[in-house]
C-alpha positions in Angstrom: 246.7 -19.0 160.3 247.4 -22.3 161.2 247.2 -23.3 164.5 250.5 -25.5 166.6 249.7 -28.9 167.0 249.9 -29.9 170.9 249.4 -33.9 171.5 248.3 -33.3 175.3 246.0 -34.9 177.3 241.9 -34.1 176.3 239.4 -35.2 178.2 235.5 -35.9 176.4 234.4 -38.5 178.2 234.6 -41.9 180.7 233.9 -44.2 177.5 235.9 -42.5 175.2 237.7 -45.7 174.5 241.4 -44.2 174.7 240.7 -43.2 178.4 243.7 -45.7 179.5 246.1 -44.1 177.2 245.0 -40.4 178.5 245.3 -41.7 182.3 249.0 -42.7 181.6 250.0 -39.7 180.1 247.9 -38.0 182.6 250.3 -40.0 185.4 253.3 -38.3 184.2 253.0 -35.0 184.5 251.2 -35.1 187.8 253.9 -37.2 189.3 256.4 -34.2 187.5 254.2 -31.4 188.6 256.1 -28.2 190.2 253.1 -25.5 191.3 255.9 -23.2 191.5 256.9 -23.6 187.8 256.2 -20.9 185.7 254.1 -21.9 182.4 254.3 -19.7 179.5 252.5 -22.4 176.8 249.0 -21.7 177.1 248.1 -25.6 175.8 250.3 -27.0 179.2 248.2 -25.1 181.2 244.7 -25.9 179.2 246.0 -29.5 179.5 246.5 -29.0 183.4 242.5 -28.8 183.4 241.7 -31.7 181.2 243.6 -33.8 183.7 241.4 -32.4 186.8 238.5 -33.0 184.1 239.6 -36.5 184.1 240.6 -37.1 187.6 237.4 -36.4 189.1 235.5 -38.1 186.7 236.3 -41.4 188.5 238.2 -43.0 186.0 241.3 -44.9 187.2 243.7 -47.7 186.1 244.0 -50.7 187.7 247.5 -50.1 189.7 246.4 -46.7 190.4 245.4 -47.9 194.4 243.2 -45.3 197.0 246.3 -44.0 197.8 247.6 -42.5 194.6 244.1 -41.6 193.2 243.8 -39.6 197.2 247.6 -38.0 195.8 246.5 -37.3 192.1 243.3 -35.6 193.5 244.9 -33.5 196.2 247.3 -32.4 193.0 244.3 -31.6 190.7 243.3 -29.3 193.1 246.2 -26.9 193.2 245.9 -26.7 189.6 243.6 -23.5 189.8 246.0 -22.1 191.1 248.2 -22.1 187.6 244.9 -21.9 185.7 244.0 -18.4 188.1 247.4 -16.7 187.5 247.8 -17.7 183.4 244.3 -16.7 182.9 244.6 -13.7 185.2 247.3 -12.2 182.8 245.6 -11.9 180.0 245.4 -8.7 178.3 245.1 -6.5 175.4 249.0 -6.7 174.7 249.3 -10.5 174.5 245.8 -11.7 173.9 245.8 -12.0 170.1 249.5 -13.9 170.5 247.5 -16.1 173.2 244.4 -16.8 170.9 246.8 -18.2 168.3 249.2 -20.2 170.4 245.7 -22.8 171.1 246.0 -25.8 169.2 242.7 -27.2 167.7 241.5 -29.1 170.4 242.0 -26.5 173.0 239.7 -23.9 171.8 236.4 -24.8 173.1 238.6 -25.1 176.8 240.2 -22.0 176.6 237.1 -19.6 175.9 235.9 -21.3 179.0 238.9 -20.6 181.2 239.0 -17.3 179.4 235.5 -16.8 181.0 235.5 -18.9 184.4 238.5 -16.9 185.7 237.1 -13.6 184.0 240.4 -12.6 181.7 237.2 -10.6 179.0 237.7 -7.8 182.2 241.3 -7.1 180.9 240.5 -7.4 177.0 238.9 -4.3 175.5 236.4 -4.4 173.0 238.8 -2.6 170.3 241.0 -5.5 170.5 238.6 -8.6 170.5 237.0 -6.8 167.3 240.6 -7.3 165.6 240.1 -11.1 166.5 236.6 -11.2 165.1 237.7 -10.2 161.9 240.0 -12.4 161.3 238.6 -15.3 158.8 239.8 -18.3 160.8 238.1 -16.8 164.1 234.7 -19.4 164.7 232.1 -17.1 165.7 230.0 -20.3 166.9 232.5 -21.1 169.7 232.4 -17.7 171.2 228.1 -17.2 171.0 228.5 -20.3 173.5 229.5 -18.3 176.2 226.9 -16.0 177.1 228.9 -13.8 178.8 231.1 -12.9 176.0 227.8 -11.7 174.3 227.1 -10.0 177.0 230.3 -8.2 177.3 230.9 -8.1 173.7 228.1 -7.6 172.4 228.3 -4.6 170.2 231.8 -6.1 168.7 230.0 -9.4 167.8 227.0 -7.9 166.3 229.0 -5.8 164.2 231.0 -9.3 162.7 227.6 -11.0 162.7 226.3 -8.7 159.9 228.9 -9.3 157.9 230.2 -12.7 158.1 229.5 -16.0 155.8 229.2 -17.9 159.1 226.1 -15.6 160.0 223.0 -17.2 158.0 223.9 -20.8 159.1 224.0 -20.0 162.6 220.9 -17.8 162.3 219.6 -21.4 160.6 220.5 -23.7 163.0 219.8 -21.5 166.3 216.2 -20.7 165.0 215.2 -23.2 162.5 216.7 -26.5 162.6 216.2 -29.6 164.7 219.3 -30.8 167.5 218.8 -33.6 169.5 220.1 -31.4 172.3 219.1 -27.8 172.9 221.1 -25.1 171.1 224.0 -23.7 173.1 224.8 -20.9 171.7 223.1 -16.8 171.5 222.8 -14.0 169.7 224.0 -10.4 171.2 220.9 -8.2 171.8 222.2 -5.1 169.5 221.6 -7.7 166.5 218.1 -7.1 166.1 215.9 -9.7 165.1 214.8 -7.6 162.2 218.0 -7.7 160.3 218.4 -11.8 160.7 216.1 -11.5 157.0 217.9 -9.7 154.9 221.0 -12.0 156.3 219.8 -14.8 155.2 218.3 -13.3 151.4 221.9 -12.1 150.6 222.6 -15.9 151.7 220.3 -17.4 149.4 221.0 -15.5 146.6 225.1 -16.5 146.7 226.0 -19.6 144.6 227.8 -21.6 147.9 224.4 -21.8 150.0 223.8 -25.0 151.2 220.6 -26.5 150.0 219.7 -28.2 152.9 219.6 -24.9 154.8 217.4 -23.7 151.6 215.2 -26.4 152.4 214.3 -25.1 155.5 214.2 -21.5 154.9 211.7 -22.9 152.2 209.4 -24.8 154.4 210.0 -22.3 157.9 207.6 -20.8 160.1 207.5 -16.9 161.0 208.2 -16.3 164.8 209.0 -13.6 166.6 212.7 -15.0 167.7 213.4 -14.9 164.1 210.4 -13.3 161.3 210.5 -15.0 158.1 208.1 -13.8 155.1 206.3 -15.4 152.6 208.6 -13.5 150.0 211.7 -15.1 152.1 210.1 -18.1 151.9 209.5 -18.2 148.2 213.0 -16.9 147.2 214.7 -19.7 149.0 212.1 -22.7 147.2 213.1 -20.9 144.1 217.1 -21.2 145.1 216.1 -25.2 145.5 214.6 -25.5 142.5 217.4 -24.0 140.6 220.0 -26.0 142.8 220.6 -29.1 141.1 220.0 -27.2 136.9 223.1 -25.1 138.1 225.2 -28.5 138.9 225.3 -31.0 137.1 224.9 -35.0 138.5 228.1 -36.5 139.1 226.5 -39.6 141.5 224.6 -42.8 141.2 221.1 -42.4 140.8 218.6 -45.3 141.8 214.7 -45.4 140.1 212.5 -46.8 142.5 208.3 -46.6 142.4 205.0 -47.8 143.2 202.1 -48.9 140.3 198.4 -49.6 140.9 196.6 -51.0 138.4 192.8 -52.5 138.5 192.5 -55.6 136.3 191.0 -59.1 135.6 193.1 -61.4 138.1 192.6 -64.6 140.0 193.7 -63.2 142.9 192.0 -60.3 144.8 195.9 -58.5 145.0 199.1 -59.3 143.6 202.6 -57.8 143.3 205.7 -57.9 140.9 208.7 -55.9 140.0 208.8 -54.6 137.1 211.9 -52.8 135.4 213.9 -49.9 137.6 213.1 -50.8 140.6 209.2 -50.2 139.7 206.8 -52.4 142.1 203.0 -52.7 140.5 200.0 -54.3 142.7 197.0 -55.3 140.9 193.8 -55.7 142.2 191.0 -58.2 140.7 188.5 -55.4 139.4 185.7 -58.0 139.2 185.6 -58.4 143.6 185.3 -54.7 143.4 182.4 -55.0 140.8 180.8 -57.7 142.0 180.8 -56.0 145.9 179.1 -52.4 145.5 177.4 -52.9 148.6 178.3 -49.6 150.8 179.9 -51.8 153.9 182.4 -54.1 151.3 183.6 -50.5 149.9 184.6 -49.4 152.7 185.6 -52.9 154.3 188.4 -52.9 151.3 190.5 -49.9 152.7 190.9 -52.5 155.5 191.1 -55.7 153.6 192.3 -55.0 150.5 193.7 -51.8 150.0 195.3 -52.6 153.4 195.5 -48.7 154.9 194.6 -50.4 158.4 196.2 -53.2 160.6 194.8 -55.6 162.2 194.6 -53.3 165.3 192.7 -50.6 163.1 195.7 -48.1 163.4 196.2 -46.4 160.4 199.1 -47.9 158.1 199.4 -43.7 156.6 201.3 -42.6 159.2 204.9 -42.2 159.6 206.6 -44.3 162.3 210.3 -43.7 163.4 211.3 -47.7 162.8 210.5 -47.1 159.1 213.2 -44.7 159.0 216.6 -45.6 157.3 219.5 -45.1 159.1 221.0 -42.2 156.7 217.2 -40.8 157.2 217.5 -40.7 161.1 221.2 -39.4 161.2 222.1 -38.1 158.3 219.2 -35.7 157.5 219.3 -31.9 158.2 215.6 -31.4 160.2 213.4 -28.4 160.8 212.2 -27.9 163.9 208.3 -28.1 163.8 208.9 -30.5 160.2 207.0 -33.4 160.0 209.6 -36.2 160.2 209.0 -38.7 156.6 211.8 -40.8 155.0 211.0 -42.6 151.7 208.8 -45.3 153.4 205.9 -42.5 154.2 206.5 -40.9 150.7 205.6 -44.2 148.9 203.1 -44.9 150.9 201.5 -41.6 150.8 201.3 -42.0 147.1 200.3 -45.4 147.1 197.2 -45.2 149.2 196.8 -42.1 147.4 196.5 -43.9 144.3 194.5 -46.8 145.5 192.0 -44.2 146.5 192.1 -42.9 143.1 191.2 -45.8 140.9 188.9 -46.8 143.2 186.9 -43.7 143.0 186.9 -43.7 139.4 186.2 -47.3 138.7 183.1 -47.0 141.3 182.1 -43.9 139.9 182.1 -45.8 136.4 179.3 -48.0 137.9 177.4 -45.7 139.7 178.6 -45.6 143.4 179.4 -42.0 144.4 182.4 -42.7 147.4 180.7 -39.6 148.9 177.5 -41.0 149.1 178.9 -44.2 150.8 180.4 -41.5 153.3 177.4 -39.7 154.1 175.7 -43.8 154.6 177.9 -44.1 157.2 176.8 -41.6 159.1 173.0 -41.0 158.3 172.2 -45.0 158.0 174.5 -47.5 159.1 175.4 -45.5 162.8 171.5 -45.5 163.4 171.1 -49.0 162.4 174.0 -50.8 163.9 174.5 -48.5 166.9 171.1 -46.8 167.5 173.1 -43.6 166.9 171.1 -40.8 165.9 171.9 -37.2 164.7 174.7 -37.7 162.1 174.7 -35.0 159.8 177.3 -35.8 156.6 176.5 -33.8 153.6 179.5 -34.2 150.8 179.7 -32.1 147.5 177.2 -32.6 145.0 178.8 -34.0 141.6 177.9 -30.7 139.9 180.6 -28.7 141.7 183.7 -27.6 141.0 187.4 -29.6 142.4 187.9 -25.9 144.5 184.1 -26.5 146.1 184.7 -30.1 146.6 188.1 -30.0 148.5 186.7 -27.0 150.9 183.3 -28.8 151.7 184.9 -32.0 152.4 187.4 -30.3 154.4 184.4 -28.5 156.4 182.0 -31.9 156.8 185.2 -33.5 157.9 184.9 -30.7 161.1 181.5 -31.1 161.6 181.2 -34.7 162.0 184.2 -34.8 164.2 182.4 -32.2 166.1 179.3 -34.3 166.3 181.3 -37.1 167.2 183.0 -34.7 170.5 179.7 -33.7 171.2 178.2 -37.6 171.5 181.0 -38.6 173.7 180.3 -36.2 175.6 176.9 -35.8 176.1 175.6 -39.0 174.8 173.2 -37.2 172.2 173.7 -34.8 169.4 172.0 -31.4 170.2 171.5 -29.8 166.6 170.8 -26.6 168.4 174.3 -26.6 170.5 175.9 -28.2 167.3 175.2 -24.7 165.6 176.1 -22.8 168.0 179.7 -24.2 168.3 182.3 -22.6 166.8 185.1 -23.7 168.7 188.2 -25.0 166.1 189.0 -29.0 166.0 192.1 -29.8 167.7 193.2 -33.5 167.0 194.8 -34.3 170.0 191.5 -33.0 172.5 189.4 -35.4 170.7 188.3 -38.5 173.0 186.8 -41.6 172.6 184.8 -43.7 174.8 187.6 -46.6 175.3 189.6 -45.4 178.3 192.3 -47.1 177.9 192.4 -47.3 174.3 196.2 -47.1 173.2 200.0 -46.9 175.0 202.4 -45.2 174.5 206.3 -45.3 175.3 207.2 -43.5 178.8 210.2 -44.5 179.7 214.3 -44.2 179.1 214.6 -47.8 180.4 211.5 -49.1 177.1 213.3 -46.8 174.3 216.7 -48.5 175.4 214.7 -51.9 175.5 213.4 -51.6 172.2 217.1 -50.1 170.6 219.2 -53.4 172.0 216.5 -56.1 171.1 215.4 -54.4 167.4 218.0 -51.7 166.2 220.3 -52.5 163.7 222.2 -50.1 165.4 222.7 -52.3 168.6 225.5 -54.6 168.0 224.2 -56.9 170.2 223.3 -59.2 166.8 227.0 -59.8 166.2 228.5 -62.1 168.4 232.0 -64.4 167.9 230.2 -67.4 166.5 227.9 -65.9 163.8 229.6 -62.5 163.3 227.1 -60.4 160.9 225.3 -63.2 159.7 221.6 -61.4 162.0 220.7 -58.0 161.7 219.5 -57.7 165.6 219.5 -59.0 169.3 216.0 -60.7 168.5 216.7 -62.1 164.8 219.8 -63.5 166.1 217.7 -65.3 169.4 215.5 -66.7 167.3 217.8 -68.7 165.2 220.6 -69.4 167.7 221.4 -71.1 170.8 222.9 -68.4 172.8 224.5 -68.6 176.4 226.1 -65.0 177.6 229.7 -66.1 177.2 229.1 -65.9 173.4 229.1 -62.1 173.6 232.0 -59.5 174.4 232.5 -57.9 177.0 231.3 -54.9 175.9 228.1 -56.1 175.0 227.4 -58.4 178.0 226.8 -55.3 180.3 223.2 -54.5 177.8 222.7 -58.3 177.7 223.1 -58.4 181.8 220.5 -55.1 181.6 218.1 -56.7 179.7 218.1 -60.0 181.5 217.9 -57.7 185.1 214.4 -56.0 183.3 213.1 -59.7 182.9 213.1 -58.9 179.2 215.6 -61.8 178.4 215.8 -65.0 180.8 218.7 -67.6 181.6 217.5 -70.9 181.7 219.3 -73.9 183.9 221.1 -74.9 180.7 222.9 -71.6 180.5 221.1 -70.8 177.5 219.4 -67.1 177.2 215.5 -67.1 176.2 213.2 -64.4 174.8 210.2 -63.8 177.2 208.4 -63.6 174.1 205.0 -62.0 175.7 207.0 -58.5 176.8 209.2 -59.2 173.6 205.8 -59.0 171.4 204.4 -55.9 173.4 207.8 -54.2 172.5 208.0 -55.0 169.1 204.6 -53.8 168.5 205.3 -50.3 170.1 208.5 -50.3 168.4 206.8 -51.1 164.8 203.8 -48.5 165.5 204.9 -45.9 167.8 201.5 -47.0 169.5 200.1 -50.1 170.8 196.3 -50.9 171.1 195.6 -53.0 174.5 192.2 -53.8 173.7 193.0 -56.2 171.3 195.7 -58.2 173.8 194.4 -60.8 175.8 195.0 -61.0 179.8 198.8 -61.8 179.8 199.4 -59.1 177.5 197.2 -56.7 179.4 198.6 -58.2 182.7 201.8 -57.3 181.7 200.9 -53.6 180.3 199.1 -52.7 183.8 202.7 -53.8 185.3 204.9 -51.3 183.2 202.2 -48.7 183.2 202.0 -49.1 187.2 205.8 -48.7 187.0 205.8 -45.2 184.7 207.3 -47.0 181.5 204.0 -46.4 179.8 201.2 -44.2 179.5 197.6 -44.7 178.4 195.2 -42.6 176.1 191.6 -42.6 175.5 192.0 -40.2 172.3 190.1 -41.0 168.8 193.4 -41.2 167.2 196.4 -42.4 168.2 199.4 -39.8 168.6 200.8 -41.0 164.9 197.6 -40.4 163.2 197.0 -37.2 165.1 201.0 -36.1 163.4 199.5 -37.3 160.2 196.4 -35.4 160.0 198.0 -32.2 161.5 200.6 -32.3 158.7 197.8 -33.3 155.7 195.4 -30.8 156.8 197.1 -27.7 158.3 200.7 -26.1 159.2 199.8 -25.3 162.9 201.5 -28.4 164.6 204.4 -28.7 161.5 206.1 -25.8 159.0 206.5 -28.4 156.2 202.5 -29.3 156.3 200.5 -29.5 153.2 197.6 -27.6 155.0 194.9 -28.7 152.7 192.0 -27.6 154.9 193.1 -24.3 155.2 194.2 -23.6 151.4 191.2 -24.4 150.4 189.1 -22.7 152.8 191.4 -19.3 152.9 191.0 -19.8 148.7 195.1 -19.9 148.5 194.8 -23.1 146.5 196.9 -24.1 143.6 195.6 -23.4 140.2 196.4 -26.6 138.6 193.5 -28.7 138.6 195.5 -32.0 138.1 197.0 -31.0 141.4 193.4 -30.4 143.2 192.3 -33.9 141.8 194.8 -35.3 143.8 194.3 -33.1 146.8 190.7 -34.4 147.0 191.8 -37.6 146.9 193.8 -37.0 149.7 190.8 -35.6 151.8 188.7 -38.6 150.7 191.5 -40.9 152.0 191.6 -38.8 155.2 188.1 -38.9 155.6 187.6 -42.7 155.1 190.4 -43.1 158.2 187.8 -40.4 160.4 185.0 -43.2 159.0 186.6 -46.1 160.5 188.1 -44.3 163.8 184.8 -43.9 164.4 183.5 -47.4 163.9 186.0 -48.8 165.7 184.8 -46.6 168.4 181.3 -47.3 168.5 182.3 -51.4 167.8 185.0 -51.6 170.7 182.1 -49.5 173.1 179.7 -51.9 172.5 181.9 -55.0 173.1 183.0 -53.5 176.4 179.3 -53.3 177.1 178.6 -57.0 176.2 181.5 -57.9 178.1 180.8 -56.3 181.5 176.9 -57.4 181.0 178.2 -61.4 180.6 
């Protein structure tokens, strides 16, 4: 069926940039409008409501004076009027002809109407079944109304079990991401308990979608909608058949990371090689020539680089590293943990580094466990006066299976120990044993009470969008056109006054001069102030910000916003972004696309392949060395607050 086109007036929004066109037409027929005429088109009458829609959202043109807009408004209100009586008459004999007569952008209006003025009282169930069934009929428009599935419910469960659109909208109700909550339901006489063998006779058909196999693949059971492990397993089999069903018909780009260990003048060094291939090389003699235990572990600082200058972890995965088709483009889950390409390099990268480390010192002798269990059993004793550390890693004898579960355990137990000390200032063995209580990443303080920030605010996220995102526009302006990338890359390099912008643009450019973010010097000339500028860059970069390494303006500045509810502070161990990175590495309570490598190992559901466990201890031994230095920094930044208050 194809529906009648209708160019009427259709009201979306007060910046919908053809609002001045809709307002003229709009004009016309309120100056023409006869309450007593009788209005058979259902699309004049559905356009009769867009116009109150628009009317009392404020919007005006210039001529329009208080007078008219009074008159239009007075007329907008006898409109129900109409909308009453059309709606009112609604009923099994003309409601199919009705349905059809909508045009396209009418639809969503007209189930509303057909609810507000309660026409579903006058439409059986037998009939509304007959305009289920039809194929064009969009299921997804009538589950928004809750009342329909309420009314209707038996009709729409029945379609619901046997339509295409069923397994999508099970999907994207249930188990995808929206950036706004889902607005549609489900009729209670669809049980729960059929939605899984919807959505197997879904992946077994040639047209699924293999994003929606994706996240059948990497779902999480819940009672709203159960999902099994044999679900779970059909639909990762469906995606890795996908693509050896179809062949590749686009553009394909290599790109990877190398790390090699080698005789070089310099301690690291990158090229490009062929295919978009990027190798570093790192001078095996410093690592040779430094098997002292505090250099080894100094180098996942200094050289390997898997911590900034802050001591936040450079693992994680940070919503500014996203690319744009990654942030908008991507079909999410909704407990998956968020990575674009950025993290996945990286991941492998550090993973790597780890690798060739641990081989090359295990080539001369130095166990990376044992430098571990140093940490804890002889440097925090010696450098702290920390006592009670308990760290014991797998002996080289054991298997990869033993290894990956007791590194997984000792990783527990010394972040246990470490609860316990902040807490009680001592390490009672005897309590320590009795303690059974699970780790929980984000319950784990540190002694620094005010040791990171974090975004709080509408008024930073929009801050750090117009001075950063690439999305902005505020970078383009008359004069330079595309030449910058951003509001801040184009400050730096130009001499700016506000005239150079549009119109459009001058209202964020007034908004950010107004938060005291961008200043207007005598000349005319707009300037940076570069202290909140850097505080905003570095939460934008991070996720997190650290404001023990700021000095007093920078601190002076964060007591201000955080005074003023733009940001919060945290005394935690890790920051939020680490704590989203260990949650995903080691388990799948926090995220349904988690590796959970603490509890495959410890529940014995590991993989067989022992390349793949290799690689899976490296990955603990990574995450372990982070615990090792979250905990140094601890101890280092307690001790300079201690020095400090005592000078």
């Amino acid at each position: 069926m194809m529906r009648p086109e209708y160019d009427g007036v259709k009201f979306y929004s007060v910046y919908d940039w053809g609002i001045g066109e809709l307002l003229a037409k709009a004009a016309i027929i309120l100056e023409s409008f006869d309450e007593n005429e009788k209005y058979t088109d259902i699309n004049k009458v559905i356009e009769l409501y867009n116009i109150q829609e628009l009317v009392n959202s404020g919007a005006t043109l210039n001529d329009w004076d208080e007078g008219k807009i009074t008159r239009y408004k007075k007329i907008c209100n006898s409109f129900i009027k109409v909308l009453g009586k059309f709606f009112g008459q609604i009923n099994d004999e003309n409601f199919e002809n009705i349905c059809q007569s909508v045009c396209i952008g009418y639809v969503e209006d007209y189930w509303k109407l057909f609810v507000q003025f309660g026409a579903f009282k006058n439409v059986s169930g037998q009939v509304f079944a007959v305009y289920l069934n039809k194929p064009e009929t969009t299921l997804y428009k009538l589950l928004q109304h809750k009342e329909l599935v309420r009314v209707y419910g038996k009709e729409l469960a029945d379609i619901l079990r046997i339509s295409d659109q069923t397994p999508r909208l099970i999907i994207g109700k249930f188990l995808q991401k929206h950036d706004q909550q889902c607005s549609y339901s489900f009729p209670k006489e669809l049980s729960p308990s059929e939605y899984e063998g919807i959505l197997q006779k879904y992946i077994e058909m040639e047209s699924a979608n293999l994003n929606d196999l994706q996240l059948l693949a990497y779902s999480q059971s819940s009672k709203e909608c159960p999902i099994s492990d044999k679900l779970r397993l059909s639909a990762k089999r469906a995606c890795d058949n996908y693509w050896k069903n179809r062949p590749f018909t686009g553009v394909g780009i290599d790109y990877g990371m190398g790390v090699e260990f080698a005789d070089v003048s310099e301690i690291k060094s990158a090229k490009r090689l062929e295919n978009n291939i990027y190798q570093v090389t790192y001078d095996i003699k410093w690592l040779l020539d430094n098997l002292d235990y505090p250099t080894i572990l100094n180098n996942f600082r200094y050289v390997f680089e898997q911590f900034d200058e802050c001591w936040r972890s450079t693992l994680v995965s940070v919503e500014s590293k996203l690319g744009i088709f990654e942030r908008t483009l991507s079909t999410r889950g909704i407990k998956e943990f968020i990575k674009g390409n950025h993290f996945n390099i990286g991941e492998n990268f550090s993973t790597m580094q780890v690798k060739g480390c641990y081989d090359i010192l295990k080539h001369n002798g130095v166990r990376l466990e044992d430098v571990l269990k140093w940490f804890f059993e002889k440097y925090l004793p010696q450098e702290f006066g920390v006592y009670g550390f308990r760290f014991n890693p797998p002996s080289e004898e054991t298997t990869l299976v033993e290894k990956c579960r007791t590194i997984a355990s000792e990783m527990d137990g010394v972040l246990k120990q470490f609860r316990m000390y902040v807490q009680d200032g001592e390490i009672d063995r005897e309590l320590f044993e009795m303690s059974s209580e699970h780790i929980r990443f984000s319950s784990l303080s540190g002694f620094v009470k005010e040791k990171y920030a974090y975004g709080n605010s509408s008024d930073i996220k929009r801050e750090q969008f117009l001075l950063f995102s690439d999305q902005s526009l505020l970078g383009s302006i008359r004069k330079t056109q595309d030449r910058y990338s951003s509001f801040v890359e184009l400050m730096i390099h130009e001499d700016v006054e506000l005239a150079d912008f549009w119109e459009h643009q001058q209202i964020n450019v007034h908004w950010l001069i107004e938060q005291g973010i961008v200043e207007e010097n005598t000349d005319g000339y707009l300037k940076l102030n570069i202290a909140k500028v850097f505080i905003l860059k570095d939460l934008y970069e991070h996720d997190v910000i650290c404001p023990q390494y700021y000095g007093s303006e920078l601190k002076n500045i964060i007591d201000e916003w955080c005074k003023k509810g733009d940001l919060r502070l945290s005394d935690s161990l890790f920051s939020e972004p680490e704590q989203n990175y260990l949650n995903y590495e080691l388990n799948k309570s926090a995220y349904s696309n988690g590796l959970d490598l603490r509890n495959k190992y410890a529940h014995s559901t590991y993989p067989v392949d022992e390349k793949i466990q290799v690689m899976d201890y490296m990955v603990l031994l990574k995450i372990m060395i982070l615990v090792v230095t979250k905990i140094n920094e601890e101890f280092c930044l307690k001790e300079q607050i201690v020095t400090t208050s005592e000078n």
